[in-house]
matplotlib code that plots the C-alpha trace (Angstrom):
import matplotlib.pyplot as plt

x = [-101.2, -103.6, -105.3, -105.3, -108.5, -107.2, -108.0, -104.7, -103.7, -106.5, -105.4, -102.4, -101.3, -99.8, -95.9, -96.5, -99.7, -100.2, -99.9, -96.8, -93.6, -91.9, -93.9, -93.6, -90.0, -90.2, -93.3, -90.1, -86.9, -88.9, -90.2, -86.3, -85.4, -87.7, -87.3, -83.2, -83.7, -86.3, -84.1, -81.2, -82.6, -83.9, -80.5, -79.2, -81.1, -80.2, -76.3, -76.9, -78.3, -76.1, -72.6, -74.5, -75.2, -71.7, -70.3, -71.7, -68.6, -66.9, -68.8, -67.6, -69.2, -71.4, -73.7, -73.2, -74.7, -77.5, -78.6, -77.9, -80.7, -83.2, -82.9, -84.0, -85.9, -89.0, -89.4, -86.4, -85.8, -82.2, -83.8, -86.4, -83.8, -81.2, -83.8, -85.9, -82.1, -80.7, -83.6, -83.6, -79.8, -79.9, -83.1, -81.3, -77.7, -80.0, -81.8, -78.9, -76.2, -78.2, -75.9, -72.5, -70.8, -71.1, -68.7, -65.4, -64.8, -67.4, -65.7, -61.9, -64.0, -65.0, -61.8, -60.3, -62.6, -62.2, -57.9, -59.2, -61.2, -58.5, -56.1, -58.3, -57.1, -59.8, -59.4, -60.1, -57.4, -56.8, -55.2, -56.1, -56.0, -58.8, -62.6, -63.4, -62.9, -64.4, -63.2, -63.1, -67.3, -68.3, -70.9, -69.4, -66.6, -69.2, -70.9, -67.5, -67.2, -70.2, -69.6, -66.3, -67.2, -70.8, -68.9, -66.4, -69.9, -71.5, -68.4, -67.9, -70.9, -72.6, -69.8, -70.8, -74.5, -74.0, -71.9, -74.0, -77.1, -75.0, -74.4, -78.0, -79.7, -77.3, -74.7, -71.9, -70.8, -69.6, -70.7, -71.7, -73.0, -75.8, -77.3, -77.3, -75.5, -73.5, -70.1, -68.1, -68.6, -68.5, -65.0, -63.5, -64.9, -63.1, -59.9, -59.1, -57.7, -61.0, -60.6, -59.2, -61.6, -64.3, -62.3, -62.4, -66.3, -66.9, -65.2, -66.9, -69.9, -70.1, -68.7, -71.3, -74.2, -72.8, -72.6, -76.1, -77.9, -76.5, -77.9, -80.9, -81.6, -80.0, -82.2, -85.3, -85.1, -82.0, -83.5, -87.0, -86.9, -83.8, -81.1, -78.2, -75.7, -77.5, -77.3, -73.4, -73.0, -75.3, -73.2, -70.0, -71.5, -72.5, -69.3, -66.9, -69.6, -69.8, -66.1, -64.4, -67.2, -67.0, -63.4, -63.5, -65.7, -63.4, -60.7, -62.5, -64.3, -60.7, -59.7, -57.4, -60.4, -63.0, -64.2, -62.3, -65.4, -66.1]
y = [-100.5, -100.8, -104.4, -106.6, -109.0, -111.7, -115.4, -117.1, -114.0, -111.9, -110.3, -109.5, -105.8, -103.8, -102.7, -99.5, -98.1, -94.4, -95.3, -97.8, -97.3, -97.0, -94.9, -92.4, -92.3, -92.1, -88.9, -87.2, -87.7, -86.2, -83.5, -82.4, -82.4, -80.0, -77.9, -78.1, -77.6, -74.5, -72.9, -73.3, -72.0, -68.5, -68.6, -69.0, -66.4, -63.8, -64.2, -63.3, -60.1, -59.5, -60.2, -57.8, -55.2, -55.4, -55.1, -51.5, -50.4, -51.0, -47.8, -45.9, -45.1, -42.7, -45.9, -48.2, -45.5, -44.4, -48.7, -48.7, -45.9, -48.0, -51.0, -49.0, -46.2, -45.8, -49.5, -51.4, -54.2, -54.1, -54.7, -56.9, -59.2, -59.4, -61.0, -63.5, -64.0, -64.9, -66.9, -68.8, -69.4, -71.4, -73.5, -74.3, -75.5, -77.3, -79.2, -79.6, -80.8, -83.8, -84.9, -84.2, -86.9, -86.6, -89.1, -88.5, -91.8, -91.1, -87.6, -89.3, -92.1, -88.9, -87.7, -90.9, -90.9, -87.4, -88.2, -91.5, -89.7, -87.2, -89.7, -92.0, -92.8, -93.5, -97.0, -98.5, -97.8, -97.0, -98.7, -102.0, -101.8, -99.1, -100.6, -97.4, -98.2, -95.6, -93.4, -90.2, -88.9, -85.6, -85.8, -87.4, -84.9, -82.1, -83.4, -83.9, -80.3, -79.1, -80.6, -78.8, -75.3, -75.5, -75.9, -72.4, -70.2, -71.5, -70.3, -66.8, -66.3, -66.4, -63.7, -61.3, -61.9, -60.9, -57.9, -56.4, -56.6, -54.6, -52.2, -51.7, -51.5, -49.3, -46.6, -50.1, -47.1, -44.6, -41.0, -39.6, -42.8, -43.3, -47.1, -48.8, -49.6, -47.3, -47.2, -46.0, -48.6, -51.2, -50.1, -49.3, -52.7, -54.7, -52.6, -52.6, -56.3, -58.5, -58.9, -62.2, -63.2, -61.7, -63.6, -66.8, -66.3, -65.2, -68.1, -70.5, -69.0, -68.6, -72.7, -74.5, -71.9, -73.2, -77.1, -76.4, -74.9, -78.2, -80.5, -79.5, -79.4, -82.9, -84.0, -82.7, -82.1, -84.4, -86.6, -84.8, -81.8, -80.3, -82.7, -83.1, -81.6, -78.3, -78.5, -78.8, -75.9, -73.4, -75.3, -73.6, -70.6, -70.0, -70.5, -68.7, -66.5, -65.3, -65.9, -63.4, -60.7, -61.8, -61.7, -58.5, -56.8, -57.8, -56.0, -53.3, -53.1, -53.7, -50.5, -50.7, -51.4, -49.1, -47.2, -49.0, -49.1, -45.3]
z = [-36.4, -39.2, -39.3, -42.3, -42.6, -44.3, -43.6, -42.8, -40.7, -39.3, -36.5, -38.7, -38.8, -41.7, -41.1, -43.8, -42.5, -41.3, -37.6, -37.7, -36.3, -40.0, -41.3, -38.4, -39.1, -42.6, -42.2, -39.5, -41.6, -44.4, -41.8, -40.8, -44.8, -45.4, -42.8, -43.2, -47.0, -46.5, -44.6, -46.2, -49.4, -47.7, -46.1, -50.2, -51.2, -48.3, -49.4, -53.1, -51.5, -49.2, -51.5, -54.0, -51.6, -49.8, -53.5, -53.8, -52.0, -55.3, -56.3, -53.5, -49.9, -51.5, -53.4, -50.2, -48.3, -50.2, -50.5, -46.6, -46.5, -48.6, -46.4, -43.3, -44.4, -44.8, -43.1, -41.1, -43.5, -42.1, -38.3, -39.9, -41.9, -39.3, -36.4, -39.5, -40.9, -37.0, -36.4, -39.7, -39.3, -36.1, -36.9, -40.1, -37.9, -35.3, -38.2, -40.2, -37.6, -37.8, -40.8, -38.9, -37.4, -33.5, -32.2, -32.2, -33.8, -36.7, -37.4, -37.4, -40.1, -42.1, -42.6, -43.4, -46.1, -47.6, -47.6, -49.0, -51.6, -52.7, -52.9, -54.8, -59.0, -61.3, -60.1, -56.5, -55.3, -51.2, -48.4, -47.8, -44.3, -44.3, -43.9, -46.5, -49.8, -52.7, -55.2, -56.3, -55.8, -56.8, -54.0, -51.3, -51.6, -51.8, -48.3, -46.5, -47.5, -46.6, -43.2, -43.0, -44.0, -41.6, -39.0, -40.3, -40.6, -37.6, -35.9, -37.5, -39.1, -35.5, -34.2, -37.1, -36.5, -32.7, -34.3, -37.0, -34.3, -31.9, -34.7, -36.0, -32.3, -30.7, -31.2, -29.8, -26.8, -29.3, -29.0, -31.9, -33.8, -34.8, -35.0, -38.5, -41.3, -42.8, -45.0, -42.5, -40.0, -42.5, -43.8, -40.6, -38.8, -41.8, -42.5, -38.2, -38.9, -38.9, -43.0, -41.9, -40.0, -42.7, -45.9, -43.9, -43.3, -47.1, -48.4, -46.5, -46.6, -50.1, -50.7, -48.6, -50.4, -53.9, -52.4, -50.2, -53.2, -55.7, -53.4, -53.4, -56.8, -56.8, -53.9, -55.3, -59.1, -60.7, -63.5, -64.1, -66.4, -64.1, -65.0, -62.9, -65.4, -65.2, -61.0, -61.9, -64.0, -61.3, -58.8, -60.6, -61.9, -58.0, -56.6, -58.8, -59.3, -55.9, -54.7, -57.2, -56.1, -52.5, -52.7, -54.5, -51.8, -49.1, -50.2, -51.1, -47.6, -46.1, -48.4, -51.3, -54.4, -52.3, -55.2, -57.5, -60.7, -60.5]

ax = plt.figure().add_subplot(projection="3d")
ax.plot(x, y, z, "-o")
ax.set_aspect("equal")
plt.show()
């Protein structure tokens, strides 16, 4: 603790200094907010890339192909992205699980809130029995869905990781394949029936980038020279922005708009 010489207290000790207890705290909590917000934003960036690379399949398999080429020849930036990308994307869920209700009786009080939320008027209007009383929130809404679709990517997001690193390291047991990306793979591993599983990921993904992205602009810009009614509008250009394409690439990986601009 830092002393204070003062003459009715001095052996007194400051609660605010460097060394106290609070300020520890305060010095960590800003620690995990940057490190959850860092790596959410490289995270941010690496969708836009990917959603506009996948999209080349709109072209046909001949444009996908010839980008696939770039990204590993003459350097490996697929090999390169996939480990920094795999490595970023777990530091980011361990720092920013933080936020998610663990107890069973905290995640029950979250969704409470969200049905109390949705069925909110303008007015304060819930049950009276309920200790939760709001209503509607851009925000709050926007974290309770957050929450919800982290937990859909950390799920299927980690089983494509684990399957796009078995298909650029090895040939995954087939003869005649050769490791890396390729049009062929992509359109065959989509189209054999895991486009479900892939449209779930895509629109997950692509909502908590949108609400991830808006938050921190809110959290670190709102009311300085990036008000928050800009944040709103990137918030929706984002998210509409990236679900039609994503949308559109998913079908067109699964096979029916393959080709479909050319």
């Amino acid at each position: 603790m830092t002393p204070l010489d003062t003459e009715l207290y001095p052996d007194a000790a400051s609660r605010h200094g460097k060394t106290s207890e609070a300020y520890q705290i305060a010095r960590k909590a800003l620690r995990d907010e940057w490190i959850s917000g860092l790596t959410g934003a490289v995270l941010a960036a690496f969708i836009w890339f990917h959603l506009l690379f996948e999209s080349s399949i709109l072209f046909g398999r001949s444009v996908y192909d010839r980008l696939a080429l770039l990204l590993e020849h003459p350097l490996p930036l697929a090999h390169i992205t996939l480990i920094v990308v795999g490595i970023v994307f777990f530091v980011h869920f361990i720092w920013a699980s933080r936020k998610i209700p663990g107890k069973l009786r905290e995640r029950k009080k979250m969704l409470e809130l969200g049905v109390s939320i949705k069925q909110a008027a303008g007015r304060w209007e819930q049950d009276t029995k309920s200790d939760i009383s709001l209503r509607k929130h851009f925000e709050t809404s926007l974290w309770i869905w957050q929450v919800r679709t982290g937990m859909a990517v950390l799920a299927a997001g980690a089983f494509h990781l684990i399957l796009i690193t078995w298909n650029v390291f090895t040939d995954m047991g087939i003869v005649g394949q050769n490791p890396g990306i390729s049009a062929d793979i992509a359109v065959s591993r989509v189209a054999s029936g895991l486009w479900i599983l892939y449209a779930v990921l895509m629109a997950a993904v692509v909502f908590h980038m949108a609400i991830g992205v808006y938050r921190l602009l809110v959290k670190w810009f709102a009311d300085t020279w990036f008000v928050r009614k800009y944040a709103r509008v990137f918030y929706h250009f984002l998210l509409w922005f990236f679900l039609i394409l994503g949308t559109a690439t998913t079908i067109g990986l699964a096979g029916p708009w393959e080709g479909i601009l050319v």
